[in-house]
N, C-alpha and C positions, 0 to 999 in steps of 0.2 A: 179353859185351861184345866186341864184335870192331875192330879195326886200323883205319886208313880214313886213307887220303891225300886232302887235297882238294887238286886243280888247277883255273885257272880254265879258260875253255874256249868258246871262239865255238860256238853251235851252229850246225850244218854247213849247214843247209837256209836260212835266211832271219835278218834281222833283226841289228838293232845289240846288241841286248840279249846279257850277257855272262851266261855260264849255269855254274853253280859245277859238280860233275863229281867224284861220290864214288865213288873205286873202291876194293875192301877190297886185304888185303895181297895177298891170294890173285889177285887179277884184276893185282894189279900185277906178281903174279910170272909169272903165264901172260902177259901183257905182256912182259915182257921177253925172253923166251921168244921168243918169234916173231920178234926181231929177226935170231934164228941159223937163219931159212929152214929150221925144222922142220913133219915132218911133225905130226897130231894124234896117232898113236899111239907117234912118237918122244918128243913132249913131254910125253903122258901115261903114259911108262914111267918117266921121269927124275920126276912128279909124285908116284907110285904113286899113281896114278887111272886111274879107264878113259877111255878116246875120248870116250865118251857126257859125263864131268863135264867134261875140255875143250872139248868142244863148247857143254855149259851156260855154261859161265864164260864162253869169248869170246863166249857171243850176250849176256848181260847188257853186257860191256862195249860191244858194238857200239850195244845198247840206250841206254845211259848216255850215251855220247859220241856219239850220232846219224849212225853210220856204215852201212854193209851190204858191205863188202869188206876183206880183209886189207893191201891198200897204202893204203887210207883211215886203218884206226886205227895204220897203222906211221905213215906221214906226220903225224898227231895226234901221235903221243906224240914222233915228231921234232921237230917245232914247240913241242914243251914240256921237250923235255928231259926223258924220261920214260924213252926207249929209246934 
């Protein structure tokens, strides 16, 4: 059974409808993470993970939250008080 924060969450492309937005503990900690303008092989020394699962983790979250760049999901998780 794994962790899981739910935030609510305007999806980014279109529409009123309000889209709930399940990230586990793991994606909220590589979240937070990014807010100290690290590299992926910085963040995943401090992780002990390789590049290659940083890299896995933030594409789910960019998935999740309907972004495709690192000032998209930093400004999300500003707006939510995440990061």
């Amino acid at each position: 059974m794994s962790i899981t924060q739910r935030t609510s969450a305007q999806p980014s492309t279109t529409g009123d409808a309000t889209q709930e937005v399940v990230l586990s503990r793991r994606e909220l900690v590589v979240l937070s993470h990014l807010t100290e303008d690290m590299t992926l092989e910085q963040l995943a020394a401090i992780l002990f993970v390789s590049r290659n699962t940083v890299k896995s983790q933030l594409r789910s979250i960019y998935r999740k939250v309907g972004v495709s760049t690192r000032d998209d999901i930093l400004r999300w998780a500003r707006d939510r008080g995440i990061s």
